[in-house]
C-alpha positions as CSV (number, residue, x, y, z in Angstrom):
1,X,2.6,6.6,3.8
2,X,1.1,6.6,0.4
3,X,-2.0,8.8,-0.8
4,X,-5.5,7.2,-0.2
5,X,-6.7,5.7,-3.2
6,X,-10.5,6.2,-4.3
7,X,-13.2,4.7,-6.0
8,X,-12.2,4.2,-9.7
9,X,-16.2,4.4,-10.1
10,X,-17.1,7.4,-12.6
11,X,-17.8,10.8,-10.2
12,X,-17.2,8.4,-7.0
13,X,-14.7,10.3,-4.7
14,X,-15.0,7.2,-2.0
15,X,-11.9,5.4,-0.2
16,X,-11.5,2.2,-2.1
17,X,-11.8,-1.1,-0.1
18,X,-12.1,-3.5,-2.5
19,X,-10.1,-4.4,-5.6
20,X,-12.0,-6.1,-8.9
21,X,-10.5,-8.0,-11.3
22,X,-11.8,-9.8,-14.4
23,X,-10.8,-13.1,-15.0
24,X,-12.5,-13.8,-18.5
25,X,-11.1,-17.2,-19.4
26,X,-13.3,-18.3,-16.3
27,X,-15.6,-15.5,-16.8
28,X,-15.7,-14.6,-13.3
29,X,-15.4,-11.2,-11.4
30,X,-13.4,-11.2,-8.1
31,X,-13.8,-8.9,-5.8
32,X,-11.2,-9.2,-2.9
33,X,-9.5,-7.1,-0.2
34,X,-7.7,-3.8,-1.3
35,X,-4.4,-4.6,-3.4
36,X,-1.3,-3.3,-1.7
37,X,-0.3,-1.4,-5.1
38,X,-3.0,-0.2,-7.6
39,X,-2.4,-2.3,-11.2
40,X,-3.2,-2.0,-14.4
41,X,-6.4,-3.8,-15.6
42,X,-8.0,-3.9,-12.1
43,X,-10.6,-1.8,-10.4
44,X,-10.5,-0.2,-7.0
45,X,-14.2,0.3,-5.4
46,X,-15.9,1.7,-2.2
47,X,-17.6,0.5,0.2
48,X,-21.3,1.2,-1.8
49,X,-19.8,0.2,-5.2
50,X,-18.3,-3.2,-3.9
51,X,-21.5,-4.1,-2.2
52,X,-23.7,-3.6,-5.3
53,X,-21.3,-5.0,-7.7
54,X,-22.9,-7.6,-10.5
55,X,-21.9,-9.3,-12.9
56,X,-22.5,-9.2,-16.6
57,X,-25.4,-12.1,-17.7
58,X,-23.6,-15.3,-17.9
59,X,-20.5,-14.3,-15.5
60,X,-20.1,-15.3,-11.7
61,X,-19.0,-12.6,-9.1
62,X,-16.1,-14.6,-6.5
63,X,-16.0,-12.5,-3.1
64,X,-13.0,-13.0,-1.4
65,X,-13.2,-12.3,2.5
66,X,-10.1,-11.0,4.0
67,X,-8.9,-13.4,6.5
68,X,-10.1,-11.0,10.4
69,X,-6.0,-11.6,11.6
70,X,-4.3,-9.7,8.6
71,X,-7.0,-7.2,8.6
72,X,-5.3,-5.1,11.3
73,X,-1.5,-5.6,12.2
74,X,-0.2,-8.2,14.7
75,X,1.5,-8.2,17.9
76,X,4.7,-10.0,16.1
77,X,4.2,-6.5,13.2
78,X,4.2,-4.1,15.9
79,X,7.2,-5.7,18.2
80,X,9.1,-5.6,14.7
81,X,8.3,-2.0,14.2
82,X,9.2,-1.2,17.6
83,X,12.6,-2.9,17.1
84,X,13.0,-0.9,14.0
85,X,12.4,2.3,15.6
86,X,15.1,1.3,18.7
87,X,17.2,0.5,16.0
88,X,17.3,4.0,14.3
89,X,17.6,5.4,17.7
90,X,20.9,4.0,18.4
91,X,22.9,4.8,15.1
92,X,24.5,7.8,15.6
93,X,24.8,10.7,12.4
94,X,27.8,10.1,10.3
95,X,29.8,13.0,9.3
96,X,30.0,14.3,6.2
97,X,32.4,12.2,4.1
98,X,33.8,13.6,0.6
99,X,34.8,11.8,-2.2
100,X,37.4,8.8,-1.9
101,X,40.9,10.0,-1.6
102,X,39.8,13.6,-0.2
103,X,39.9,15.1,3.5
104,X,37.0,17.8,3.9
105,X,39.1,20.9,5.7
106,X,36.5,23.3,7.5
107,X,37.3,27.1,6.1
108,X,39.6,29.2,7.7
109,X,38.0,30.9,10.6
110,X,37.7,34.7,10.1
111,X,39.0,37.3,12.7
């Protein structure tokens, strides 16, 4: 699992939440749920900083909600991850396999 990513808020060490975008065709701000990747030209914030987020004079803030039944995985996510884990239970190790064309020999045991 990746690092936790913080606050991109100057001196704010905070788990981001939230993820801002500007959208200045429209000149909106959108504030939604936590990207899955960080991207360029967007703005991870905390929990303080998404709350008091405003807009510049002019510009409308959208606040997306995230939807309660992705916020937390579902019983279909964890029967798949279950499965998964079954799965990599069952294959067995492989043995070391050289090149094409070539038979690994152990060495010659010592007396």
């Amino acid at each position: 699992m990746g690092a936790v990513r913080r606050c991109t808020r100057s001196a704010c060490s905070q788990p981001a939440v939230a993820t801002l975008t500007y959208v200045y065709a429209d000149q909106t701000a959108v504030l939604g749920p936590l990207a899955t990747a960080a991207e360029p030209h967007t703005y991870d914030l905390c929990e303080e900083h998404s709350r008091r987020l405003s807009a510049p004079n002019g510009w409308s803030v959208l606040r997306l909600a995230p939807d309660p039944s992705t916020v937390r995985p579902s019983h279909d996510d964890l029967l798949a991850l279950a499965d998964a884990v079954r799965e990599v239970g069952r294959r067995r190790p492989r043995p070391a396999a050289g090149p094409p064309g070539l038979t690994l020999v152990p060495p010659p045991k010592e007396d």
